[in-house]
N, C-alpha and C positions, 0 to 999 in steps of 0.2 A: 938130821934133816929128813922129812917125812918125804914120801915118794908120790903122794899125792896133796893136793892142796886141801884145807884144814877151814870148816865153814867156822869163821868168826860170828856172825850171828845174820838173824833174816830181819832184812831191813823192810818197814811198813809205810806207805803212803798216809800222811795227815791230814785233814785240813784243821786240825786241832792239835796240835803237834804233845803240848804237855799233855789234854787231858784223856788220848790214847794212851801215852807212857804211863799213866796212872791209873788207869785202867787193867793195863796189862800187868804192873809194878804189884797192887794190890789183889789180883786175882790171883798169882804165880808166884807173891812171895819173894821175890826180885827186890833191888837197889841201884837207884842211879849208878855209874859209873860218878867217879872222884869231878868234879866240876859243873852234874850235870843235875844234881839236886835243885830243891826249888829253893832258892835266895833266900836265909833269915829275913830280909825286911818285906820278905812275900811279892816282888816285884821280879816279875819273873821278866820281861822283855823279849816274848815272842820268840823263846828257840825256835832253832829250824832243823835240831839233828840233836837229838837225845839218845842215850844209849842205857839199856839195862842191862844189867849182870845177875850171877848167882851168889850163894853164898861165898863160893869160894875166888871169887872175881872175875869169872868166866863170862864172855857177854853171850849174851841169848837173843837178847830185841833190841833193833833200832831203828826207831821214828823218823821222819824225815815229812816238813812241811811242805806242802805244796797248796796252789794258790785255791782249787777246786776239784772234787773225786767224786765220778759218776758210785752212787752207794752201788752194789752188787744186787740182784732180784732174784738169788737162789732160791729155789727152786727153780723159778724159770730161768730162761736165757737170752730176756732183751742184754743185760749188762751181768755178763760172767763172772763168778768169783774170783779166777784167777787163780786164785792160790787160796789153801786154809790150813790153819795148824789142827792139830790132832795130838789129845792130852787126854794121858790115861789115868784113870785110877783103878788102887784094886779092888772094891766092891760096890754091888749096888748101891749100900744107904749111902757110900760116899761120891757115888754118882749123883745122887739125887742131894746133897746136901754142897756139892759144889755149883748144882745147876741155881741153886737158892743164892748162894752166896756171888754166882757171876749178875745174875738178874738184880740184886742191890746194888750191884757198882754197876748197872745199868745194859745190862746185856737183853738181848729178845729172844726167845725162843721161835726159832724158823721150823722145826721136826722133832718130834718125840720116837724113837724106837726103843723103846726101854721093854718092850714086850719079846724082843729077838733074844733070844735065850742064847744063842749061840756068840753076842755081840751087843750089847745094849750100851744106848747111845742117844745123846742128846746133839743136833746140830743147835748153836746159837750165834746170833751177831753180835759182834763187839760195839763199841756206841757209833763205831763210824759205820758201821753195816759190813765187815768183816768177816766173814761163815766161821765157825769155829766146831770142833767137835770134841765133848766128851763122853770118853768111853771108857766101859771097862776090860782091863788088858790086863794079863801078870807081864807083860812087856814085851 
């Protein structure tokens, strides 16, 4: 029994409940949890609590609908991000070649720091307006 509590995964506010899960599914390489796939006859019926996992069945993200979600205006501070995840990789070209590949599953570019030698970093939104950050880190 561990001595402290054990973060099961960070759960995210929807108003589109599946197509952040696939969002985040397809950027990170993730798989539904066992139930929570999308229907062979494509009829999905408006989840309202999706869970992703890792390879190895560990969950990471989970979705959760709701009825309406002020987007975030990071940089500024009318409506706060709240919270943002931070995903490293280890070099520039793959800095630059995940920033490509989150922007076709629909992400925005909010800041470029790719020039900080020290830390280069891309902030982006996910499609719900979400801050996200990738950088590079050996970890």
């Amino acid at each position: 029994m561990p001595d402290y509590p054990v973060l099961m995964h960070t759960a995210v506010d929807a108003t589109d409940c599946r197509g952040l899960a696939e969002f985040y599914r397809q950027l990170l390489g993730l798989r539904y949890r066992p139930g929570d796939e999308i229907p062979a006859d494509g009829r999905d019926d408006d989840p309202d609590w999706l869970v992703l996992v890792d390879s190895a069945g560990h969950r990471v993200l989970a979705f959760q609908q709701v009825p309406e979600l002020a987007r975030p205006t990071w940089p500024g501070h009318e409506m706060p991000k709240q919270m943002h995840h931070d995903f490293r990789v280890p070099s520039l070209g793959d800095l630059h070649r995940h920033r490509q590949r989150a922007e076709e599953l629909g992400a925005t570019l909010l800041y470029d720091r790719t020039g900080d030698e020290a830390e280069p970093l891309f902030v982006l939104a996910d499609p719900a307006g979400h801050p996200f950050c990738l950088l590079v880190s050996a970890g």
